[in-house]
C-alpha positions in Angstrom: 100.5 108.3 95.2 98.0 110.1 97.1 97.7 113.2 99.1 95.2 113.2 102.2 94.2 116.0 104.7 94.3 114.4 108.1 91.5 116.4 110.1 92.9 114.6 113.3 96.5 115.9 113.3 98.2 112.5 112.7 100.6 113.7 109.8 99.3 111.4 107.6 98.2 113.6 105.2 99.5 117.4 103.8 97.5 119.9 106.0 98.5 123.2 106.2 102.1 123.5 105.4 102.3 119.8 105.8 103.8 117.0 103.7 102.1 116.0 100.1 103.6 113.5 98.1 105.8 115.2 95.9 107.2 116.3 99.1 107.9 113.5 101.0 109.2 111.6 97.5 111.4 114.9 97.1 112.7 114.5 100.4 113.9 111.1 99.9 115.2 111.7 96.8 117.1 114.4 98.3 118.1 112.1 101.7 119.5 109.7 99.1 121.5 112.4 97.3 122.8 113.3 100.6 123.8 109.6 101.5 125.5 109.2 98.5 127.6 111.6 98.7 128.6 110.7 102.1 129.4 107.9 101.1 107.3 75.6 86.6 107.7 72.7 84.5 105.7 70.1 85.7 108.5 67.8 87.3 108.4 70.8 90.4 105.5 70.2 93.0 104.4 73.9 93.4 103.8 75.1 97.1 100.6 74.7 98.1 98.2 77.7 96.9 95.7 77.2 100.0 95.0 78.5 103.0 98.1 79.3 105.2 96.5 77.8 107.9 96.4 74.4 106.5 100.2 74.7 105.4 103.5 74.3 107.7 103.9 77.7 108.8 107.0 79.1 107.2 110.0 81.4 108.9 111.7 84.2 107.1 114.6 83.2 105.4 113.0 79.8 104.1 112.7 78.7 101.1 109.3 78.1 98.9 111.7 74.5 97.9 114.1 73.5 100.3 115.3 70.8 98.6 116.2 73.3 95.6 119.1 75.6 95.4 118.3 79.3 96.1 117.9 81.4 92.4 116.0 77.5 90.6 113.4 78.8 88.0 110.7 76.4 88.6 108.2 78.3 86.7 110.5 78.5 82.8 107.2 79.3 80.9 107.2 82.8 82.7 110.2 84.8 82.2 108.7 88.1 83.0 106.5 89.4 85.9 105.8 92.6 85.4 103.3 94.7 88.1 101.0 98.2 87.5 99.7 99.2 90.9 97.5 102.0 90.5 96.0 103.9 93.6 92.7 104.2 95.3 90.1 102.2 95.1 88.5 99.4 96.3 86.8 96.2 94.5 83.2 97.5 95.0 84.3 100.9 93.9 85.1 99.5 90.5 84.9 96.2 90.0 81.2 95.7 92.6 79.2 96.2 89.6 81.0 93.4 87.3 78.4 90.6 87.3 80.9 87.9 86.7 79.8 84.7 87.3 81.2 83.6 90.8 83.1 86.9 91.7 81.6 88.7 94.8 80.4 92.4 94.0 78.1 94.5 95.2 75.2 92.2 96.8 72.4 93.5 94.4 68.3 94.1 95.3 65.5 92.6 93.0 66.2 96.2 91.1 69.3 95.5 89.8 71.0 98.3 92.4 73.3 97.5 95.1 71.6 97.2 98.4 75.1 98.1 100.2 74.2 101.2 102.8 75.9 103.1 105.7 74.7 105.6 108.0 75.0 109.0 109.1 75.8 110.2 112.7 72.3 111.7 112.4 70.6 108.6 111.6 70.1 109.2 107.7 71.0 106.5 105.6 73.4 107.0 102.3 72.8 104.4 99.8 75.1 102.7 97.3 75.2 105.3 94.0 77.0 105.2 90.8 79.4 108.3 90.8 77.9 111.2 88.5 81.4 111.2 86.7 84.4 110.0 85.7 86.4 112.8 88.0 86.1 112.7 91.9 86.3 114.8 95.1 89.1 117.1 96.3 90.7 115.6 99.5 87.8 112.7 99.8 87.8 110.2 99.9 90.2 108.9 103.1 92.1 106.1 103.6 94.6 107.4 107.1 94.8 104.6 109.8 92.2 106.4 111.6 89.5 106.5 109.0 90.5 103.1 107.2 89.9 101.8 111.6 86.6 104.1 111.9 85.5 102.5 108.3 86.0 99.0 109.5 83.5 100.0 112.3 84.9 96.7 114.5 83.6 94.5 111.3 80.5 95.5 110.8 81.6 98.1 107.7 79.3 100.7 109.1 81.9 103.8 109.8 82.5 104.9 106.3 80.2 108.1 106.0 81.0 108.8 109.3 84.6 108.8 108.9 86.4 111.3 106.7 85.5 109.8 103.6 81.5 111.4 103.9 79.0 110.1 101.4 81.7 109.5 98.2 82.5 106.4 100.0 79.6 104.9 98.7 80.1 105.7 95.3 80.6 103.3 92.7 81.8 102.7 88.8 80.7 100.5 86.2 81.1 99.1 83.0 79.9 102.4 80.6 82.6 104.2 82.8 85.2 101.6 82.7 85.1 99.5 80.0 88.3 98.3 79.5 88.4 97.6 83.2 85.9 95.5 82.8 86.7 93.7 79.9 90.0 92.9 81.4 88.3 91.3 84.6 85.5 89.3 82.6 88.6 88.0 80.5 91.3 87.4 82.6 91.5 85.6 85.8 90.8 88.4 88.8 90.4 87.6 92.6 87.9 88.5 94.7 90.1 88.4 98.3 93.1 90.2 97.1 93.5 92.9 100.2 95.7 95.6 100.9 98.0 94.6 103.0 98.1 97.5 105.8 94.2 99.3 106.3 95.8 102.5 105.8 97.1 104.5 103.3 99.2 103.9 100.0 103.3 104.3 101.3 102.8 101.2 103.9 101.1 99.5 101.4 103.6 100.0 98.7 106.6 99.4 101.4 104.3 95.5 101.7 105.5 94.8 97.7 108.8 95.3 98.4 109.5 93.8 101.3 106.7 92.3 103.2 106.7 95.2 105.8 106.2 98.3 106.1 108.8 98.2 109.5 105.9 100.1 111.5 105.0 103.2 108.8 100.7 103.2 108.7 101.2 107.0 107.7 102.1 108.9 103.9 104.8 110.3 106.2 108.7 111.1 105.1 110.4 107.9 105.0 113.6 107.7 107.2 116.5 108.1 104.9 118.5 104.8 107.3 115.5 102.9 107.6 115.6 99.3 105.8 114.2 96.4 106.3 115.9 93.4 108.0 114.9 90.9 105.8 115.6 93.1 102.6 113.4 93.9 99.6 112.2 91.9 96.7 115.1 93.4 94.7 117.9 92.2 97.2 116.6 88.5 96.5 116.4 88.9 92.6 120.1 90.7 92.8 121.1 88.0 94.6 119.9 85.3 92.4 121.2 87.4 89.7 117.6 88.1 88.4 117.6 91.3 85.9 114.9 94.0 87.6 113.3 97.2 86.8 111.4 100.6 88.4 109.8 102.4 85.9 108.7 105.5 86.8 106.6 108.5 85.4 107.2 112.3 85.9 105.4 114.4 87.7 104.8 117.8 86.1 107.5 119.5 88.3 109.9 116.5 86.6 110.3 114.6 89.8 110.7 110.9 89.5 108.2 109.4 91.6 109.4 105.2 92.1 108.1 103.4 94.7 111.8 102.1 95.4 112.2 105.8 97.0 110.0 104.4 100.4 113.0 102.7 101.2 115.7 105.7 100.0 118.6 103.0 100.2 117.1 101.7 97.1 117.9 104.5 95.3 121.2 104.4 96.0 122.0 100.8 96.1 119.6 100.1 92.7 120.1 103.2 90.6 121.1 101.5 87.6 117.3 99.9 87.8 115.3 102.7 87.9 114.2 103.6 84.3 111.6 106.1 82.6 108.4 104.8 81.5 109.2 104.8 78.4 112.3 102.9 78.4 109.4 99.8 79.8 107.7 100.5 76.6 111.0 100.5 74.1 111.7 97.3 75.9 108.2 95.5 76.2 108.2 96.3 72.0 111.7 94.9 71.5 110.7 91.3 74.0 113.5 92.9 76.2 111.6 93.0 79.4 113.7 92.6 82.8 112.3 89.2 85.0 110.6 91.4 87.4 109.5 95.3 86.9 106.9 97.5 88.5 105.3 100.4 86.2 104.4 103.3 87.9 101.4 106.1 86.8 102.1 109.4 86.6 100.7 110.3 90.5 99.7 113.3 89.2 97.2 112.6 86.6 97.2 109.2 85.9 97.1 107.1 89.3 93.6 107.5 90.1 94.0 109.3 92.9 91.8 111.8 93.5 90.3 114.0 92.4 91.8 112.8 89.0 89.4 111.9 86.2 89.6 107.7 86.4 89.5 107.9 82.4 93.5 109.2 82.6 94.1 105.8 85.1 92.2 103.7 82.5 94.3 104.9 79.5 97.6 104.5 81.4 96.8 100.6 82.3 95.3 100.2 79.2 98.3 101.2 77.5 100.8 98.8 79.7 98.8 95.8 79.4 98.2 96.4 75.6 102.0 96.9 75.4 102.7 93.7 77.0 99.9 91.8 75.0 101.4 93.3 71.6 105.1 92.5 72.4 106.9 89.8 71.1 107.5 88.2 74.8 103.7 88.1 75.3 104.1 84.5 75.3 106.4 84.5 78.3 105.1 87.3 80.6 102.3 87.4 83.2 101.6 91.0 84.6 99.3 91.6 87.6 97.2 94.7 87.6 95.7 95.2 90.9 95.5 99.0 93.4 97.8 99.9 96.3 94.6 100.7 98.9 90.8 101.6 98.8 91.3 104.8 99.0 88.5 105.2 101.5 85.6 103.6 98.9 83.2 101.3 100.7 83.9 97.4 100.5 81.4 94.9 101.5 83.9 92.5 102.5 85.6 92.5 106.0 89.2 92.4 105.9 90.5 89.1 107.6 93.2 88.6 110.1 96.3 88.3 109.0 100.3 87.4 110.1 101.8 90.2 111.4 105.4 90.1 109.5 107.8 90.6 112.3 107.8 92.2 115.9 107.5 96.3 114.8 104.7 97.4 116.2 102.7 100.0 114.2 104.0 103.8 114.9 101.1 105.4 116.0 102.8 107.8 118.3 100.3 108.0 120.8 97.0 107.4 119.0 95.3 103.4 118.5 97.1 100.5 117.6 94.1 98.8 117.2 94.5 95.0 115.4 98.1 96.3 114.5 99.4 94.8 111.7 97.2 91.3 112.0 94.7 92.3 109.7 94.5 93.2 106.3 93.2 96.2 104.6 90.2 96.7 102.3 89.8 94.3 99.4 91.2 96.2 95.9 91.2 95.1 92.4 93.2 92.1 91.0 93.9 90.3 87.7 96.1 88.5 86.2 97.1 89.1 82.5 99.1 86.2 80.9 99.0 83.7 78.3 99.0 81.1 80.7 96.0 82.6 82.8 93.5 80.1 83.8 90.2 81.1 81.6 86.9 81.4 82.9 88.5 81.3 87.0 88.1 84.0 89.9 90.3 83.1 92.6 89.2 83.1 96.3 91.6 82.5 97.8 92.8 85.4 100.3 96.0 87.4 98.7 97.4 90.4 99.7 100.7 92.4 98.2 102.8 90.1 99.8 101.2 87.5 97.4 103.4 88.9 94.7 106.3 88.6 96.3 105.5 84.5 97.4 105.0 84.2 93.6 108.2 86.1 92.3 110.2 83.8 95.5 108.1 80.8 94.3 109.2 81.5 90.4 112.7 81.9 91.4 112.8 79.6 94.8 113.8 83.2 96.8 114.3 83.0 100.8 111.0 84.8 102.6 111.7 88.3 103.7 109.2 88.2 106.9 106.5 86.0 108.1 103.7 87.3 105.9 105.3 86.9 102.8 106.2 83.6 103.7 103.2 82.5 104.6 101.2 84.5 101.7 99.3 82.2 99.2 101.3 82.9 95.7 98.8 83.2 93.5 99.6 80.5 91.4 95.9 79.1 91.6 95.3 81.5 88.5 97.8 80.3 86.2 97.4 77.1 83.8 100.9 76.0 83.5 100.2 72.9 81.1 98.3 75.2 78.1 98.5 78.5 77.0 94.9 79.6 76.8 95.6 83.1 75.7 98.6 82.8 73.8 96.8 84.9 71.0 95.8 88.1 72.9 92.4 88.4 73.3 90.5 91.5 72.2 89.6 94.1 75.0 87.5 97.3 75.0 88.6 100.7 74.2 89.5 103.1 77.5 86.4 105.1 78.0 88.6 108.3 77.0 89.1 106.5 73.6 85.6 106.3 72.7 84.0 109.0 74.5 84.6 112.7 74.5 82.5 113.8 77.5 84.7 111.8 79.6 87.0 114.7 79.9 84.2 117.1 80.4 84.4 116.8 83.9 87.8 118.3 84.0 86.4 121.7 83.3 82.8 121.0 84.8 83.5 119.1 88.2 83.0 115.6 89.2 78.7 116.1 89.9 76.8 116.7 92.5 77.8 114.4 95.3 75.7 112.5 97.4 73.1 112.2 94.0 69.8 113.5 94.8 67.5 110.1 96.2 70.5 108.3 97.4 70.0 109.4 101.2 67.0 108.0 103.4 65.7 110.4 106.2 66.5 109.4 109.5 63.8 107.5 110.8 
């Protein structure tokens, strides 16, 4: 879940002596200790899947169906909706070179290379490349509130060498690295404006899928032990509605859980019974025994894509969820979204747009820039959807972010909106087809690179290349 070194002092990364991860996820494991102790068939209209703009804007609290009862299943052919958010990467870092008809990559020159540039504060120009390897860079790329704000450039997409990130930012995968990346998004639905919901860094991103809001975090900072949000999380409105959920979480090598559900540490507490090991998601995804909603966490270690992990491990571990659910006997009832927490600090051609801010916290910057606050999105990220009811040959548009997985799990079960964003957030339902099952026989992906290729691991021992690649930087002029 992503270490950074903050060269600017903001805490959002470890520094010197400062918090990494496993730290901060320790400490609110251990703040939770401590406070316990102490203590759709077709006869429902769907909401509208365009623009929010064009809708009746929505109050937290409300209902997707007003005219239902809180806790109706509109949607019966889904019974499970499970999500894998890995870390770290933007579309244009791994899905830009795609070439799917419709979907916006990486604009491309009459050579067949991506045109995308950015500049140095010396004038020199680092083109687009495709990375050297499958492993990356120690520390870089960045994604802090700082650099994500320098990266934006004001819109014009220009600060990303500058900022903290340096020349990896540019750098780009493609299908002979990922294949079963890529076979997944030319197979399934994906969307092309699925953002991150803060332009920051992973834990207020992550906070966004639970419950709309990250309640002012922008930093990979220690999360306050009594802090929770007004409107709840997710998992208040499916306990609630009596809907069965899950947290399955890896282990890191020093055997520390690591579930998103410890960014709010009440979770922990009030939820304990739902937090499982990975591989109790795979017992039950092999038995049809899936829970009606369940995250699936990587092992932020090795396996999250994070850097400077190899991006072969990542594949594997996604690879080996969605082929789970696929082979499973409740394939025919499950749709699972595999999409990224946050760029990671990788260049995307695609400005963020503005966006609802979801309640009146104002981002806790201390004294440093608020800048468009919480009324924009982050970078675009990677997003399909993997279901038997997927709509084939379809890339969605339309503009989603996190909270659009929570407006489709509060659409599925008619759940009251946590905040304004989520209740306002298009639900993603656009990339369902909810009269036919088009893949109800799983279709046939690619291998994981790591599968098929042995080298892939070589840069474990040998490093990720030599980064900028020589001829990807124009003298200054």
């Amino acid at each position: 879940m992503g270490e950074r070194r903050d060269q600017r002092g903001s805490g959002e990364g470890p520094g010197p002596g400062g918090p990494t991860r496993r730290r901060v996820l320790k400490s609110a494991l251990t703040a939770a200790a401590a406070g316990a102790a102490a203590a759709g068939t077709g006869a429902f209209a769907y909401p509208s899947a365009g623009p929010a703009a064009a809708r009746t804007f929505r109050q937290p609290g409300s209902l997707p169906y007003p005219y239902l009862p809180a806790g109706t299943d509109t949607i019966p052919q889904i019974k499970h909706i499970v999500v894998v958010m890995m870390e770290n990467h933007s579309y244009d870092n791994h899905l830009g070179m795609l070439g799917r008809a419709g979907a916006d990559g990486l604009p491309l020159g009459g050579n067949g290379r991506p045109r995308a540039t950015n500049p140095y504060p010396d004038g020199r120009i680092q083109h687009a490349f495709r990375m050297p390897t499958t492993c990356q860079l120690a520390g870089r790329p960045s994604q802090t509130w700082h650099d994500a704000h320098v990266q934006l450039a004001g819109g014009h997409l220009t600060g990303f060498v500058r900022s903290a990130s340096g020349p990896v930012s540019m750098g780009y995968w493609q299908r002979a690295d990922l294949p079963f990346y890529y076979s997944l998004a030319a197979t399934f639905p994906i969307a092309d404006r699925y953002f991150c919901s803060v332009l920051g860094p992973t834990f207020p991103n992550r906070r966004y899928l639970m419950a709309a809001t990250s309640m002012g975090m922008i930093n990979d900072t220690v999360p306050n032990p009594l802090q929770y949000p007004a409107g709840g999380t997710i998992f208040d409105r499916l306990h609630a509605a009596g809907v069965s959920f899950a947290d399955n979480y890896s282990l890191l090598d020093s055997l520390l859980p690591t579930a998103t559900m410890g960014l709010f540490p009440r979770l922990l507490l009030r939820y304990h019974g739902q937090l499982h090991l990975i591989d109790k998601f795979f017992a039950a995804a092999k038995a049809g025994t899936l829970p009606g909603f369940c995250i699936v966490e990587p092992d932020y270690g090795s396996s999250s894509e994070e850097d400077p992990q190899n991006i072969a491990y990542g594949e594997r571990f996604a690879a080996s969820v969605i082929h789970a659910v696929m082979s499973g006997p409740g394939w025919q009832d499950t749709l699972l979204i595999w999409t990224f927490d946050e760029h990671g600090g990788y260049y995307d051609h695609v400005v963020p747009p503005a966006a609802i801010a979801p309640d009146g916290i104002a981002p806790d910057t201390g004294s440093g820039p608020a800048y468009t606050g919480f009324r924009q999105y982050g970078f675009r990220v990677p997003c399909a959807v993997v279901s038997p009811w997927a709509r084939p040959d379809y890339v969605s548009h339309q503009v989603f972010d996190h909270t659009s997985i929570c407006a489709l799990v509060e659409a599925k079960w008619n759940l009251p909106a946590m905040t304004r964003r989520d209740a306002n957030a298009n639900n993603m339902l656009d990339m369902l087809d909810l009269t036919r099952p088009a893949f109800l026989h799983p279709p046939s992906l690619a291998r994981p690179l790591i599968e098929t290729d042995p080298r892939a691991l070589a840069c474990g021992v040998t490093g990720p290349g030599t980064i900028p690649p020589p001829g990807s930087v124009t003298p200054a002029g």
